[in-house]
C-alpha angles and dihedrals in degrees: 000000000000099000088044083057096046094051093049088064103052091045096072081058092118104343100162088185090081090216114177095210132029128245088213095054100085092056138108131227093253091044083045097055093039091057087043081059110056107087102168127066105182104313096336115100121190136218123250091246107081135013131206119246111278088248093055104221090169112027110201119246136156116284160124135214133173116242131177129236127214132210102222088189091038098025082220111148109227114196123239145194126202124206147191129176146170121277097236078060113025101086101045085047090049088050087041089051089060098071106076080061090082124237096294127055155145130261126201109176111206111208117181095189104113097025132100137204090007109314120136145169123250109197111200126223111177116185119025139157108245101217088050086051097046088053101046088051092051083055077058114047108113092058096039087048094047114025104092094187089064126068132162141219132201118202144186114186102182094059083030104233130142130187113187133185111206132208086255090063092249131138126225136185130202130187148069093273096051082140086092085052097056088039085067098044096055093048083060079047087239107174121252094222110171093198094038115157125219125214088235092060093067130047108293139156134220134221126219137164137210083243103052082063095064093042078056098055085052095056091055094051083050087055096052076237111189115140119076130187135163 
């Protein structure tokens, strides 16, 4: 039972549920692989980067809501949208979610690996050209899609509008004209669901590799990355 013990560890990483038990603690090795396995759940297929509870309290589909974000310092409300979406689309409707940013933005890659309960860097690119960008993450696909310790975030201070794809997979969407936004996901026929549920907001677990940590390093060579902050 070593790896099953292993893995139970590493589940509780960020599980914003608060359970205090798991749903993945009664398994065994061969119930637990099985469940690691399954990465479709009706026509929605997930990345390898995260996977739902075992007792699938949330089970992932395709979907967007509208939230609202609020400045603890400002007390501003910022409006978001929050976003899921199928594997076979996630990654063109990420790139396609980037261009009401302007020509010109910001890039701060999140990246979880040697963190613990929670904690994560955030390294910071200002200035830098968006179709440059666009191209260097499509070299990058396969590690932004499955790591699920490395997420990334686009940025135009000067709208302001953020995009951010988050180690969940997830895509979410900050400023006062979040409308273009919604323009895009419903070209990708993305559903408008009010009570949507997000796979963060129930027990989960995430997948990384050794090698996606040096596909990582390289990413941030790509970036011109210099500046890190926690």
């Amino acid at each position: 039972m070593g790896f099953l013990k292993k893995f139970l560890k590493t589940t509780y990483r960020d599980n914003s549920a608060g359970k205090v038990r798991s749903s993945f603690e009664s398994l065994s090795e061969d119930q637990l692989e099985t469940h690691l396995n399954i990465a479709k759940y009706g026509n929605f297929m997930l990345t390898e980067a995260i996977r739902p509870s075992y007792d699938l309290e949330v089970v992932p589909q395709a979907g967007y809501r509208h939230d609202v974000y609020t400045d603890k310092e400002t007390g501003i409300k910022i409006p978001v949208l929050m976003a899921s979406a199928s594997r076979e689309v996630l990654f063109d409707l990420f790139i396609d979610l980037l261009d009401p940013l302007g020509t010109e933005v910001d890039v701060v890659l999140e990246t979880s690996h040697e963190g613990s309960n929670n904690q994560h860097q955030d390294l910071y690119r200002e200035h830098m050209d968006l179709p440059v960008l666009k191209s260097t993450l499509y070299d990058y696909e396969d590690l932004l899609l499955n790591d699920g310790c490395a997420g990334i975030a686009v940025l135009n201070p000067l709208i302001p509008l953020e995009v951010q794809f988050d180690e969940h997979k997830l895509l979410i969407m900050y400023g006062q004209g979040i409308d273009q936004f919604e323009n895009i996901l419903d070209e990708y026929d993305i559903p408008h669901i009010s009570d949507l549920k997000f796979i963060t907001e129930a027990e989960h677990v995430h997948s990384s590799s050794d090698e996606s940590i040096e596909e990582l390093d390289q990413l941030k060579y790509r970036l011109g990355i210099d500046i890190e902050y926690s």
